[in-house]
C-alpha positions, -999 to 999 in steps of 0.1 A, spaced: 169 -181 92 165 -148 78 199 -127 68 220 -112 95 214 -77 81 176 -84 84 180 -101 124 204 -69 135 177 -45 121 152 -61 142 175 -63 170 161 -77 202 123 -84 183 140 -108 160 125 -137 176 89 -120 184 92 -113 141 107 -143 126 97 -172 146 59 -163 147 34 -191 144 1 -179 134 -30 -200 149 -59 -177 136 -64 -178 98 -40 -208 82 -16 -200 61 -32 -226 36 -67 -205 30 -39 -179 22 -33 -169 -18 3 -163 -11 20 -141 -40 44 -164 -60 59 -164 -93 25 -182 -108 5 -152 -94 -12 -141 -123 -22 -178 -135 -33 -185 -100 -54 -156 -90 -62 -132 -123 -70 -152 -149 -99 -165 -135 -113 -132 -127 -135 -106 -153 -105 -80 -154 -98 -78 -191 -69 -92 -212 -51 -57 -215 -57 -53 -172 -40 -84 -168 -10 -76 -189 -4 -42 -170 -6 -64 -136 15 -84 -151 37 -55 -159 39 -39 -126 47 -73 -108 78 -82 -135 97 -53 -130 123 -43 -106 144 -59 -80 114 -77 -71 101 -85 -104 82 -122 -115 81 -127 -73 44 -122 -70 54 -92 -42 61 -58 -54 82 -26 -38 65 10 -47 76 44 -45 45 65 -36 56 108 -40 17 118 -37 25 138 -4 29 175 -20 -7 178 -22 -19 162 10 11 172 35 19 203 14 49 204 -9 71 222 20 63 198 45 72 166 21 104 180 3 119 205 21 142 180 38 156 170 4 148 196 -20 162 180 -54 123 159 -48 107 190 -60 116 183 -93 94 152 -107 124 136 -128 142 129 -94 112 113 -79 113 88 -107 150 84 -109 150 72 -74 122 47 -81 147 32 -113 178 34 -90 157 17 -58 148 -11 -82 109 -5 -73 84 -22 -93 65 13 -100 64 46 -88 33 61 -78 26 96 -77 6 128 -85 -10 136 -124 12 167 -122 44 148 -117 42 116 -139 26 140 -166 56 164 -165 85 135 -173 61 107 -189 79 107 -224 109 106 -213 104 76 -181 71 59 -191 87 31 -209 113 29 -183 92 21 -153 54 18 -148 35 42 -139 7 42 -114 -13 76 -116 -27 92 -80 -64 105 -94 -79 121 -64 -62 137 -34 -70 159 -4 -58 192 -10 -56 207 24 -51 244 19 -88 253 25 -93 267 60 -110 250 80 -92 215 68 -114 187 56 -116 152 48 -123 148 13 -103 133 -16 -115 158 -49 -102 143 -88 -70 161 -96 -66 140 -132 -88 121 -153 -82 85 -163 -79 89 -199 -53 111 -195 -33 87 -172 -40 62 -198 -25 84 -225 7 89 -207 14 53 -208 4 49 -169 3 10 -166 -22 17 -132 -42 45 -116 -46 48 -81 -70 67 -57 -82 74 -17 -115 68 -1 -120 83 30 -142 59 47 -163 69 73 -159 103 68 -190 126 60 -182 126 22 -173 86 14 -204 79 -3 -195 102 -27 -163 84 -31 -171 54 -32 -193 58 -62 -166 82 -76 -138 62 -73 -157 28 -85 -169 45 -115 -132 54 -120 -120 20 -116 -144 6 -144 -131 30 -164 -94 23 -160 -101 -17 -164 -121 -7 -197 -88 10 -207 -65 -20 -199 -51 -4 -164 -48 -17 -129 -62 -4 -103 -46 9 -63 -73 19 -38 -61 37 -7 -85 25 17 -83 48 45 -104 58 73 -113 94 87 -139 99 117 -128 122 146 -157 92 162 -129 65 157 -110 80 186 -120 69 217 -111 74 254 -76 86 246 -72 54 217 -70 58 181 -87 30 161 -83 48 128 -56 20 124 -74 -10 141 -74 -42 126 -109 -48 126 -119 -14 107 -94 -15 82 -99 -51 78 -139 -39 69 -122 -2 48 -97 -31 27 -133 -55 20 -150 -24 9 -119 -17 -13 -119 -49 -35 -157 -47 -38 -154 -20 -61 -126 -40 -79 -96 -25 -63 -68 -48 -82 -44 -37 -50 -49 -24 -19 -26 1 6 -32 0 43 -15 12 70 -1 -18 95 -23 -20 124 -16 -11 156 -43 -22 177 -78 -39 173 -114 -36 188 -124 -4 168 -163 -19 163 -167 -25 201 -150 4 214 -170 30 198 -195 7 196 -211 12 158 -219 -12 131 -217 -49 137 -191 -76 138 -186 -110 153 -167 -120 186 -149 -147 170 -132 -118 150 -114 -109 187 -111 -146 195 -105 -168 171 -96 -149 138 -68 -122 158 -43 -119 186 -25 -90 197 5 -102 173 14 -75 144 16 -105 119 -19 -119 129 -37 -85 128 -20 -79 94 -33 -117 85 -73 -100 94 -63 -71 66 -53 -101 41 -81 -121 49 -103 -92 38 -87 -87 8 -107 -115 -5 -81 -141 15 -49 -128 -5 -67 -126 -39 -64 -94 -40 -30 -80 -27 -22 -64 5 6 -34 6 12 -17 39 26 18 36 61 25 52 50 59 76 66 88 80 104 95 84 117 98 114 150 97 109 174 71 124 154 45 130 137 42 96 153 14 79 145 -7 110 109 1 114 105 -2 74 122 -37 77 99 -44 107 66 -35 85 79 -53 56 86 -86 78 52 -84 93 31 -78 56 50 -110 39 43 -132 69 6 -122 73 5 -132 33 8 -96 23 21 -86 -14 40 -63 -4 57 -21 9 50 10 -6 70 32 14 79 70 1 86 92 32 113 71 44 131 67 12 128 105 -4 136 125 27 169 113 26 201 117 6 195 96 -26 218 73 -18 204 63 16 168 59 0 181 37 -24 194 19 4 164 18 25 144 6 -6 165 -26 -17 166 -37 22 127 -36 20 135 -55 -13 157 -82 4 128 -92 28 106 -105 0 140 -119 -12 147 -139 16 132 -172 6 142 -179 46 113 -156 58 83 -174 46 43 -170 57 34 -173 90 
């Protein structure tokens, strides 16, 4: 059974978490991430010998490091929830050196955050913990607000300040993801040309994907599609929110999709609509992180051990959770981070 610490956190949903049995997709057609990740999975593939090492790179360090799951610190949320917004409750997080400190103290396998940040402390903290390098961003200070992820950096210059990956958002089903999509895949060739991973933000934006009152911007079923889309273009990891519901293709009723998706391949179980994201990630092959959310204060570290029990049993590599850990005393997001950590630890809480 899972540790103590890990049950209390999940309280009363314990059970509902732990003792989940998936039926839909079997574990076995799962590529679960293991110590043997990189022999397994990316050695086969056409990434490069110098992309392979920084993957290798990125999974061997931290508190989590030769586990095949990894723990990120993503700081990107200055430019797309405004600077204010993201740091005012802990202001020592405007300055970039703190962001990366509390990546090295959390025991994270990377931190992830803007060309502005890594750039202004990479000769001091590059060798110290990789790098991954947010190339594209929304900026949201043009009135009317719109969807649209613009290049803040370019890739040789994430290269040159020893970023080990680069990372980027598409938008899709928003009027400009074509765009993106080409953008952003041109990008990615690039960065594998230079020896760097690649981490695709595969989000959706469509004021069409709310429906009657229900949000399916989080569905399984359309971020299931927005992650297969992702490693097309040879995302080497993918982020995507946890889903909280499911039936985004037939309740707006767009595009085209199976029943057996709804009735064989999903139930309204967290971990089995989380196993749909995997699946689509090329059945594992290609890891699946689900971002932490927003802080909202006391209930955070229960909630982030929540998401983080739901991605490894669905087969998922792992958390990348920022909002939670930096708008917080240090201390508490160092805390925060290692319990995410002690999930993937816990050889007791195994794939569903």
């Amino acid at each position: 059974m899972a540790s103590k610490k890990i049950q209390e956190l999940l309280a009363d949903k314990a059970e509902y978490y732990l003792n989940h049995k998936s039926t839909t997709i079997d574990k076995s057609a799962i590529h679960i991430p293991s110590p043997s990740h990189i022999d397994d999975v990316w050695t086969g593939t056409n990434r490069n010998i110098q992309t392979i090492r920084s993957i290798n790179t990125l999974l061997g360090n931290g508190r989590l490091g030769n586990t095949g799951y990894v723990s990120i610190l993503p700081v990107d949320q200055g430019i797309e929830h405004s600077a204010g917004a993201s740091f005012a409750p802990n202001p020592i997080y405007f300055d970039p050196e703190n962001i990366v400190k509390l990546a090295i103290e959390g025991g994270c396998n990377a931190v992830a955050s803007t060309y502005g940040v890594l750039g202004a402390v990479a000769r001091k903290y590059a060798h110290k913990i990789p790098f991954i390098v947010k190339v594209n961003h929304n900026e949201f200070i043009s009135y009317p607000n719109k969807f649209d992820q613009i290049m803040f950096g370019t890739i040789k210059d994430a290269w040159n300040m020893g970023a080990v990956a680069v990372g980027a958002t598409i938008y899709f089903g928003s009027d400009e993801s074509a765009r993106q999509i080409v953008e952003v895949a041109k990008a990615f060739e690039y960065a594998h040309e230079l020896g760097m991973a690649t981490v695709l933000w595969c989000y959706l934006r469509n004021s069409a994907f709310k429906k009657d009152g229900v949000d399916y911007h989080a569905a399984a079923d359309l971020t299931g599609q927005a992650n297969h889309l992702g490693v097309t273009i040879q995302a080497d990891i993918i982020k995507q929110k946890l889903p909280t519901n499911n039936g985004g293709y037939t309740a707006i009723n767009f595009g085209k999709t199976s029943k057996l998706v709804y009735d064989k391949l999903t139930t309204d179980h967290p971990i089995d609509l989380c196993r749909y994201q995997v699946a689509n990630c090329y059945m594992g092959r290609v890891g699946l992180i689900n971002s932490g959310g927003e802080s909202k204060g006391a209930t955070d570290l229960a909630e982030a051990v929540m998401t983080a029990v739901v991605n490894k049993r669905a087969g998922g590599m792992g958390l990348i959770s920022g909002r939670k850990a930096f708008q917080k005393p240090m201390n508490e997001g160092v805390e925060l981070l290692n319990t995410i950590q002690d999930v993937y630890l816990d050889n007791e809480i195994t794939i569903a």
